[in-house]
Each structure stands twice: as structure tokens, then as C-alpha cells.
matplotlib code that plots the C-alpha trace (Angstrom):
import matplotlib.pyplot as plt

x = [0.0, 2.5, 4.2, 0.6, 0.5, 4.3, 2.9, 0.4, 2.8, 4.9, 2.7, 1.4, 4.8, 5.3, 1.8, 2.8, 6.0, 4.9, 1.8, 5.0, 6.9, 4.1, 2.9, -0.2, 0.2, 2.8, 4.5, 3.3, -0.4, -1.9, -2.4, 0.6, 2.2, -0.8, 0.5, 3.4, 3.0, 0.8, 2.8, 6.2, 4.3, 3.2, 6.4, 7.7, 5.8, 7.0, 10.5, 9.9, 8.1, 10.8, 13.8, 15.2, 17.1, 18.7, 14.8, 13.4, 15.9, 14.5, 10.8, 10.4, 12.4, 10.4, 7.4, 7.9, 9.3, 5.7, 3.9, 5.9, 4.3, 0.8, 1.0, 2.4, -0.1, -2.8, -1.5, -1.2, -4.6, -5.6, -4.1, -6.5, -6.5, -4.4, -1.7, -0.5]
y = [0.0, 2.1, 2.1, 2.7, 6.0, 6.5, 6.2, 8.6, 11.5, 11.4, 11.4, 14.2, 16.0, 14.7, 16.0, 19.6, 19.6, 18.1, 20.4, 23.3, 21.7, 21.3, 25.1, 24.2, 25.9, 28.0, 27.4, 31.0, 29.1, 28.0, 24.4, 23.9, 24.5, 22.7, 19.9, 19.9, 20.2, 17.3, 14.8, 16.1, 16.3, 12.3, 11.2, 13.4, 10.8, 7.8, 9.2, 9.0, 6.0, 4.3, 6.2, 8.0, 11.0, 12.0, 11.5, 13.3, 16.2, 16.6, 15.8, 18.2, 20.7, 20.2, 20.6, 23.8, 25.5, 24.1, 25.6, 29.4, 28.9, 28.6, 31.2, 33.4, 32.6, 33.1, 37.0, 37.1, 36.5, 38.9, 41.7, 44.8, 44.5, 47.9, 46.0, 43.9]
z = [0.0, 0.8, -2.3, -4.4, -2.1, -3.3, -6.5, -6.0, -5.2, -7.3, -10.4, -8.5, -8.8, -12.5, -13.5, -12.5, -13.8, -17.9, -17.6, -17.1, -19.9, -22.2, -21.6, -20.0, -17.0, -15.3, -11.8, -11.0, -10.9, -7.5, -9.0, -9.8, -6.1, -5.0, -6.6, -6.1, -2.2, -2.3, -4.3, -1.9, 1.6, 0.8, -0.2, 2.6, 5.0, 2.9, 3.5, 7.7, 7.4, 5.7, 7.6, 4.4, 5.5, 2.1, 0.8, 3.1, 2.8, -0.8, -0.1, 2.8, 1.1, -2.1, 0.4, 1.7, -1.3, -2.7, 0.3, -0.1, -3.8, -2.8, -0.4, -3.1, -5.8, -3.4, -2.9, -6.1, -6.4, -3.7, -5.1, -6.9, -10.6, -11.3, -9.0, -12.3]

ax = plt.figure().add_subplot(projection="3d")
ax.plot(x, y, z, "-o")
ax.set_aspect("equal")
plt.show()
């Protein structure tokens, strides 16, 4: 099971980063953090479960710099209209 929800994240991950490659969305966009947090934060827990400090290192990393994105898109978002 564990490896399914491995899986999971990381197509998570990989989804955000073809959708970037293939110009379909931009790593300025909310969903694309979003992602990106989601598929690192679960294999951030895979990485503790399993005792993987190098792995975990990157994950968690990859988890926060993904969090500092969504918090950034979502000022983005919050900002008046003339502000762009």
C-alpha cells in the first residue's frame, strides 16, 4: 500500500512539472504549487516512514518551497486588478 501512495505523489509532482513543460500551465499558478506540495508532503511521510534522511531532505524541502508557492499565488490572487 505504501508504495501505491508513493505512486500517488509522485505522479502528482510529475503531473505539475509536464503540464509546465508542455505550456499548459505556469509554476506562477496555484495548481501547480498545490500539486506539487501534495505529491512532496506524501512522499515526505513515505520518506519517515521508511527512515530515508537524504529523501526526506528533498521531499520536505520540495514541500515547503511548494507551500511558499501557494502562499504566493494566493496574494497574487488577492491583489487589486491595477496592482498587475
Amino acid at each position: 500500500m505504501l508504495q501505491v501512495i508513493s505512486v500517488l505523489g509522485a505522479l502528482a509532482i510529475l503531473a505539475a512539472f509536464a503540464a509546465n513543460l508542455f505550456g499548459w500551465i505556469q509554476p506562477s499558478n496555484l495548481w501547480y504549487s498545490v500539486a506539487n506540495f501534495l505529491g512532496s508532503a506524501v512522499l515526505t511521510v513515505v520518506a519517515v516512514i521508511d527512515q530515508q534522511l537524504g529523501f526526506l531532505l528533498l521531499e520536505g524541502t520540495w514541500a515547503l518551497v511548494s507551500l511558499w508557492g501557494i502562499f504566493s499565488a494566493l496574494r497574487g490572487r488577492r491583489a487589486p486588478p491595477s496592482a498587475h
